[in-house]
VOGU-3710 file (C-alpha; in Angstrom, 3 decimals, decimal comma):
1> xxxxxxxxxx> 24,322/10,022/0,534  23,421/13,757/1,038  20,807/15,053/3,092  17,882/15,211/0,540  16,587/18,374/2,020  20,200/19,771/1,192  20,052/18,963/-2,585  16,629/20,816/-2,573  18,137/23,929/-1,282  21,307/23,442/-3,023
11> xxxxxxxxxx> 20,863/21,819/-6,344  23,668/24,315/-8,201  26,058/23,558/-5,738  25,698/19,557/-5,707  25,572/20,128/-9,526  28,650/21,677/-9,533  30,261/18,985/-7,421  29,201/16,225/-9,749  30,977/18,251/-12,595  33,760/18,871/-10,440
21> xxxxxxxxxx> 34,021/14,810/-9,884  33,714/14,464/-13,464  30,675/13,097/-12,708  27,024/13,352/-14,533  25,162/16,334/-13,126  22,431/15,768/-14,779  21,648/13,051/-11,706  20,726/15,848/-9,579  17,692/16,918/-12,337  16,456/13,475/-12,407
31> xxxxxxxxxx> 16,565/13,296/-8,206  14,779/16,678/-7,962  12,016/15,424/-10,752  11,719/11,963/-8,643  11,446/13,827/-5,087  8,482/16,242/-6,819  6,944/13,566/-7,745  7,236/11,269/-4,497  5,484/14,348/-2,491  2,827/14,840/-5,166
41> xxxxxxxxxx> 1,853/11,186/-4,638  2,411/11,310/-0,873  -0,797/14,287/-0,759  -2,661/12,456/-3,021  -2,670/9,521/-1,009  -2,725/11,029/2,394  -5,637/13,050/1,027  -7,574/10,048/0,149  -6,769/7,982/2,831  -8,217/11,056/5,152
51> xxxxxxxxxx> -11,493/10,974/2,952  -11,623/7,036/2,963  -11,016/7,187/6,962  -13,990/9,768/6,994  -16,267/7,858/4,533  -15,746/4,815/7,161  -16,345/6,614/10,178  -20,025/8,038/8,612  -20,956/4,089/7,467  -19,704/3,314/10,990
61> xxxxxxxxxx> -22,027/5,189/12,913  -24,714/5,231/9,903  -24,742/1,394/10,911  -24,502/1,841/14,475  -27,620/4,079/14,285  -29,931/0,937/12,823  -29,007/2,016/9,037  -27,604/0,434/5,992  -25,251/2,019/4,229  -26,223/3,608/1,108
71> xxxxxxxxxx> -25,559/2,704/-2,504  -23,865/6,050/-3,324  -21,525/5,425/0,184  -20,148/1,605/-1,197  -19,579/2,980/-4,444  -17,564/6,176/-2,991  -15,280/3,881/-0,419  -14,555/0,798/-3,412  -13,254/4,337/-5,714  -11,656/5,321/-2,589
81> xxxxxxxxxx> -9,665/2,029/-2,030  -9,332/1,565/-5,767  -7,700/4,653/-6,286  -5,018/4,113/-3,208  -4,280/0,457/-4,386  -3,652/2,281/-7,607  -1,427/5,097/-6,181  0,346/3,320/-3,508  2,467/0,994/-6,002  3,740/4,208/-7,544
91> xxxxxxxxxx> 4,623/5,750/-4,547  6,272/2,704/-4,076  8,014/2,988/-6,803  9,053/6,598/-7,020  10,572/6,292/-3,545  12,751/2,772/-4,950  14,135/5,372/-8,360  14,468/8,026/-5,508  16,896/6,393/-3,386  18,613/4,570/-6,747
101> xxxxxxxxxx> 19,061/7,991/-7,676  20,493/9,013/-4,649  23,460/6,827/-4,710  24,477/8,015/-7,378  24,768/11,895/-6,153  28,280/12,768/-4,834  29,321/14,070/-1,706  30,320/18,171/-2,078  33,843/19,336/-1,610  35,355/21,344/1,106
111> xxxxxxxxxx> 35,896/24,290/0,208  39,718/24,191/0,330  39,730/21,376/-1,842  41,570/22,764/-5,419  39,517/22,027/-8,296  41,136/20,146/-10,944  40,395/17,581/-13,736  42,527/14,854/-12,527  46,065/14,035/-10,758  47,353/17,277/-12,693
121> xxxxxxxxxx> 45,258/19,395/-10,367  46,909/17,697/-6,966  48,865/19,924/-4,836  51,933/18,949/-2,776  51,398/20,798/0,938  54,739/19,240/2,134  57,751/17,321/1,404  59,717/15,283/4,206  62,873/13,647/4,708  66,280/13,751/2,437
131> xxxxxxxxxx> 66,248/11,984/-0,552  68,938/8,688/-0,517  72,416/9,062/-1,809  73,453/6,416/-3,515  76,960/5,805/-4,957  75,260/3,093/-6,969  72,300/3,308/-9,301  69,525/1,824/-7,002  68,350/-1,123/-8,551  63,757/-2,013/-8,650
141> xxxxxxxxxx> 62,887/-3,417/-5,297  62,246/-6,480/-7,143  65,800/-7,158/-8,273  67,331/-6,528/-4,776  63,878/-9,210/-3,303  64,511/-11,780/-5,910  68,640/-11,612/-5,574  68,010/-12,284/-2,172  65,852/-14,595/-2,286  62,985/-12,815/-1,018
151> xxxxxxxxxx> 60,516/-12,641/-3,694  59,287/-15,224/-6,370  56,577/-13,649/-9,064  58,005/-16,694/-12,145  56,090/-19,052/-10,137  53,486/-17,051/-8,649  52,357/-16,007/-12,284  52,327/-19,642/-13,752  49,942/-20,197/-10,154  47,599/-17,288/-9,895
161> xxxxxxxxxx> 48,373/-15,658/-13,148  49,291/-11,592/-13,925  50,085/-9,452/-10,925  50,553/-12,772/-8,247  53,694/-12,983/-6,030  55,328/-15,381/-3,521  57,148/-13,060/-0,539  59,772/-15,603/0,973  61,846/-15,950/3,826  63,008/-12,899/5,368
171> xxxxxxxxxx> 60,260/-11,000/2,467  57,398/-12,451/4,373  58,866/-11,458/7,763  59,686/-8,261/6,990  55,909/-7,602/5,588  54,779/-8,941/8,595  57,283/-6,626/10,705  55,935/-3,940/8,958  52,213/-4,386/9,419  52,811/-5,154/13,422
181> xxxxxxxxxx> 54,794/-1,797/13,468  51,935/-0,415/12,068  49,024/-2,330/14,161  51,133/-1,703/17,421  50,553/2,499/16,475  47,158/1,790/16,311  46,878/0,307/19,450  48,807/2,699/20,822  46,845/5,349/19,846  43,955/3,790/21,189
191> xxxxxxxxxx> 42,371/2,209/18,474  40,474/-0,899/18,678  42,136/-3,775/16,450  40,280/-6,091/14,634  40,470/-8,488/12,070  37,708/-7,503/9,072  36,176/-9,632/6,739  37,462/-9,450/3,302  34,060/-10,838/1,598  31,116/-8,385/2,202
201> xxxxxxxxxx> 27,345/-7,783/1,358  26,384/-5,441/-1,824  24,747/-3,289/1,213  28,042/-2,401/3,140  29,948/-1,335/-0,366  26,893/0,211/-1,130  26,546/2,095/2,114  30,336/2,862/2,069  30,335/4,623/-1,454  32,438/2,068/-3,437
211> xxxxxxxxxx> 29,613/1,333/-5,058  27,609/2,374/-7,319  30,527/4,139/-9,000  33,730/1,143/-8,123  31,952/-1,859/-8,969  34,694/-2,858/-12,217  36,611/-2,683/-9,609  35,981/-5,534/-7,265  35,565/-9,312/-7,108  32,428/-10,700/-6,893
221> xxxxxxxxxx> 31,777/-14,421/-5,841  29,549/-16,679/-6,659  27,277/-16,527/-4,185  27,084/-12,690/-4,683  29,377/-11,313/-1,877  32,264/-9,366/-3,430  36,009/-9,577/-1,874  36,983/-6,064/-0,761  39,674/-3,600/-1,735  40,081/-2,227/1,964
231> xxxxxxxxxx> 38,783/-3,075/5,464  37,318/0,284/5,637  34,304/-1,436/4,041  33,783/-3,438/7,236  34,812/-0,944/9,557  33,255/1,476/8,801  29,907/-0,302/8,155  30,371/-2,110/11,823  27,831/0,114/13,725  25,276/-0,097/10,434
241> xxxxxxxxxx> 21,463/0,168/11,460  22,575/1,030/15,368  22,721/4,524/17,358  25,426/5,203/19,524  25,458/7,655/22,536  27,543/11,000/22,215  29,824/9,801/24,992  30,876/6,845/23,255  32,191/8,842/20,229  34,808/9,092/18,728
251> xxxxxxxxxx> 34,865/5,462/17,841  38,677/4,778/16,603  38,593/0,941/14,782  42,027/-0,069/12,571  42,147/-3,010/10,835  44,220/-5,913/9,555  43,195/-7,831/6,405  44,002/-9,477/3,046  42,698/-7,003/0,058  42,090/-7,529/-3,074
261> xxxxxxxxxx> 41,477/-5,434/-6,456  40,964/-6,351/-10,007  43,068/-3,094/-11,068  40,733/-2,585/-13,683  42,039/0,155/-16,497  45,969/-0,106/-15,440  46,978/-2,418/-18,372  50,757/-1,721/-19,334  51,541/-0,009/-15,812  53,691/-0,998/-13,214
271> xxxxxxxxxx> 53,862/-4,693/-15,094  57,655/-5,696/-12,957  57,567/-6,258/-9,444  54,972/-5,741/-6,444  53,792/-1,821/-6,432  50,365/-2,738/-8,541  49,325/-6,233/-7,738  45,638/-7,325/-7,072  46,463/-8,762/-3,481  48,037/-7,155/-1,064
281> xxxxxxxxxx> 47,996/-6,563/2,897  46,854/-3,362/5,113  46,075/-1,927/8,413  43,029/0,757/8,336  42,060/3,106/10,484  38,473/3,975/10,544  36,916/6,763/13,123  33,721/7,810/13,448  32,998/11,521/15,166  30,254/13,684/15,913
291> xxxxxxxxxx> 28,418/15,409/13,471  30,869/18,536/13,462  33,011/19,095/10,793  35,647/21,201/12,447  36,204/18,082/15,262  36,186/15,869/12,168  38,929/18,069/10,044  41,092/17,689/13,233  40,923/13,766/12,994  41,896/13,761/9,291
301> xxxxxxxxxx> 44,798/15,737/10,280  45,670/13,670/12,940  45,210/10,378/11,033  47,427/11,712/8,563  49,753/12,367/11,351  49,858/8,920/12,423  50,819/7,697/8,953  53,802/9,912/8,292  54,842/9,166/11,807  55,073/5,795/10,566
311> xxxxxxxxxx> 57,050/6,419/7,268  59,550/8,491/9,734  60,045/5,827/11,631  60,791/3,748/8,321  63,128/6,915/7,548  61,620/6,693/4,118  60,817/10,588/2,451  57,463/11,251/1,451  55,389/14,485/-0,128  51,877/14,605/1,412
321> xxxxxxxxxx> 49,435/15,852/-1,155  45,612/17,681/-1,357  43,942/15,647/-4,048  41,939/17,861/-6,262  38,146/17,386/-6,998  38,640/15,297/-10,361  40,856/12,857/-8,741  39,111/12,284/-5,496  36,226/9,271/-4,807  32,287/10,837/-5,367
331> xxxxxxxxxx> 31,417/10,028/-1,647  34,878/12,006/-0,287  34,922/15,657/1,089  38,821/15,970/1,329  41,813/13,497/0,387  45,518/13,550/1,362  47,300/11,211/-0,462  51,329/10,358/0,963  53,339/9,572/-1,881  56,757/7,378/-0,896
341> xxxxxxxxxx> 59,988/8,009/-2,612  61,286/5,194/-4,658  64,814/5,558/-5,832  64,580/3,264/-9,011  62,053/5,240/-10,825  63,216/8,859/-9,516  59,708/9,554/-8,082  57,229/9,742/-5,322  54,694/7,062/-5,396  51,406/6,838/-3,533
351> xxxxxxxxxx> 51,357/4,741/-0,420  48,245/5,978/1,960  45,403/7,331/1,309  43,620/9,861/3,805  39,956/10,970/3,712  37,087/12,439/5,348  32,707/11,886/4,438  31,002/13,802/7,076  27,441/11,630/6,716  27,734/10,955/3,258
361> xxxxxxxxxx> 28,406/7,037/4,564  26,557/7,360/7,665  23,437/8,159/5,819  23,765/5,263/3,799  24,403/2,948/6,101  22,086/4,337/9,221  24,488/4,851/11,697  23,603/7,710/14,262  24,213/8,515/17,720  21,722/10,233/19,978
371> xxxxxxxxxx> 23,324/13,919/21,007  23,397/15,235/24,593  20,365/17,221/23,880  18,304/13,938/22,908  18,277/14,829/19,536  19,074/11,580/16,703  22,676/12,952/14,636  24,335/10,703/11,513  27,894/10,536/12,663  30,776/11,584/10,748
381> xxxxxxxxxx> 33,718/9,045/9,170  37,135/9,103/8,448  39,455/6,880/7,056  43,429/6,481/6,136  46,012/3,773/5,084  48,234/3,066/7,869  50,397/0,416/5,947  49,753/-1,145/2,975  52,329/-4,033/1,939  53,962/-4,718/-0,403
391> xxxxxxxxxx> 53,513/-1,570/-1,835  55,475/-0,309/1,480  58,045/-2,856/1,660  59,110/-2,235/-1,987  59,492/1,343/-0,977  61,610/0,227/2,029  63,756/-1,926/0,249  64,712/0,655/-2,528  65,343/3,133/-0,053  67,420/1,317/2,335
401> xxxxxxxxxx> 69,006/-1,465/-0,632  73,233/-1,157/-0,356  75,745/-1,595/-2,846  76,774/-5,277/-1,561  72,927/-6,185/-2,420  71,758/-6,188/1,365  69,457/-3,912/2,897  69,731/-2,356/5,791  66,897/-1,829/8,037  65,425/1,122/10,208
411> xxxxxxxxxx> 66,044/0,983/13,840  62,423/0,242/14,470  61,994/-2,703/12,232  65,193/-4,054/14,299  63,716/-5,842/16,884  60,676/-7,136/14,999  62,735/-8,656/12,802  65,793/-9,583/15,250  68,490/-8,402/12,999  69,910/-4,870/11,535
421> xxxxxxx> 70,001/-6,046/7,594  68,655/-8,303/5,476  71,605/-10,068/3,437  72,284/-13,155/1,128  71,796/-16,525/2,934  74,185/-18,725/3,985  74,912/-21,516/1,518
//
């Protein structure tokens, strides 16, 4: 949520964001109209609450003074109260549409962020790592899984249905492997691991700017908690309602959960093996930073380090990309995307996700910290993918798959998984 004062002074600008976003901008009329409004009924009131407070104090002493009040002064304080039990419900009101409204306004890009309709208007800052060799044409990740007896989506489908998989044997371990790697980074980068809940409140989607505009998106239960697509939902709503001290900041939180998505609008695409499916496993970082944009640009940067330090250690190639305005979430600022070479389809594929909100989510979600000079900030948050499986491990296995049908595996996946390749089992 922006700053309202901000839209006031800035309504072409946040206008030209929404369009950017490919988003209405017509919102930011209909906030402006709402906010005039609001204040209009905020002097009214105070106004007559002043003259009903000064219409009591002159019964008051009338009273005091061995009178009765008159006719003319019972009649003037029941219009009084009559009018503000007639105002006050609007008021009310106009501040409920106000703050609807304001969910719905997007956060402004940086201003290095290229404009662009959609994915066409992404630009690729870097590329890194050699691309495989192969005297063999790679073969899907799914075919190499399934020959070795590492994946089962038959009987997952006829289970769960479209999209469901079974990871088996030395699958499942080498997902796991992959997410430790990944949660032992964190750690080591002093982050604080936790384990997030995957079903959450409306408020903390809300407050984290999934929703209003993601709601196709995600599962909703029947008691009316919906099952999350990330754990930056819960970490990032963890402090909501509290303020932190300066010193305490930045807050670094990763998580490990289950996440799910209903992959609404991707009918027809990526129907064979585990790249789209609608659950899947991650570790999230999450930070939260003072309210300074150029100490939060340097976290996104080195968040995004931390994830291609991972993918290097996978010895997987990646491009890192600047996602353009039309293909970036309302409530982000900036977005790196990594995209992760897979050998089958001859192209880079997105695996993490990197983004900064300044106090787009703070705002929503009241988290503040109180700033050496005792004034009350909104933090700033960040968040990025650190491993997301399977996606990841059916990068890994395409990458390092050999002509016998084993795979080899990266020197630091060794000792998680006590072995240097994954081949057929023994019969």
């Amino acid at each position: 949520m922006l700053d309202i004062q901000y839209l006031r002074d800035h309504p072409d600008v946040v206008r030209q964001a929404a369009e950017q976003k490919q988003l209405d901008p017509a919102v930011v009329d209909r906030v402006l109209d709402t906010d005039e409004q609001r204040r209009l009924l905020i002097g009214r009131i105070e106004e007559l609450r002043r003259q009903s407070n000064r219409q009591a104090g002159d019964v008051k002493r009338h009273v005091q003074g061995g009178g009765q009040p008159s006719e003319e002064q019972l009649a003037t304080g029941k219009k009084l109260k009559g009018q503000l039990k007639e105002l006050e419900p609007q008021l009310r009101r106009a501040e409920d549409e106000l703050r609807r409204l304001m969910l719905q306004v997007p956060n402004v890009p940086a201003e290095d962020v290229p404009v662009g309709p959609d994915e066409t208007g992404n630009q690729v800052i870097r590329t890194v790592g050699q691309l495989p060799q192969f005297e063999f044409a790679p073969r899907p990740h799914h075919q190499v899984m399934e020959q070795l007896d590492l994946l089962d989506t038959k009987r997952a489908v006829k289970i769960a249905g479209f999209r469901a998989y079974f990871l088996k044997n030395d699958g499942l371990l080498l997902e796991q492997a992959l997410l430790k790697l990944a949660l032992d980074m964190m750690i080591g980068s002093g982050f604080t691991p936790l384990s997030a809940p995957v079903m959450v409140n409306l408020e903390a989607l809300v407050g984290t700017g999934y929703f209003p505009w993601g709601e196709h998106d995600h599962y909703r239960t029947q008691d009316g908690t919906y099952l999350t697509g990330t754990s930056e939902v819960a970490l990032t709503s963890y402090h909501a309602g509290e303020t932190l001290a300066e010193k305490d900041l930045p807050i670094k939180l990763c998580g490990l959960s289950p996440c799910f998505r209903r992959e609404v609008g991707t009918h027809g695409q990526d129907t064979q093996g585990i790249v789209r499916v609608h659950q899947f496993n991650k570790v999230e970082q999450v930070v939260y930073t003072r309210a300074d944009e150029t100490e939060t640009r340097s976290w996104h940067e080195t968040m995004l380090g931390l994830s291609e330090r991972l993918l290097e250690l996978l010895e997987l190639p990646y491009q890192v990309l600047v996602m353009c305005t039309g293909d970036m979430g309302a409530g982000q600022r900036k977005k790196y995307d990594i995209e992760t070479w897979f050998p089958s389809q001859q192209k880079y594929r997105e695996t993490h996700s990197a983004s900064y909100f300044n106090d787009f989510q703070s705002r929503r979600l009241n988290i503040r910290y109180q700033a050496k000079d005792g004034s009350l900030k909104h933090v700033y948050t960040l968040n990025n993918t650190m491993a997301a499986t399977p996606r990841l491990l059916a990068a890994l296995v395409e990458n390092h798959q050999q002509l016998d049908g084993s795979i080899n595996l990266p020197a630091a996946l060794r000792p998680l998984m006590g072995k240097a390749s994954i081949g057929p089992k023994a019969r």
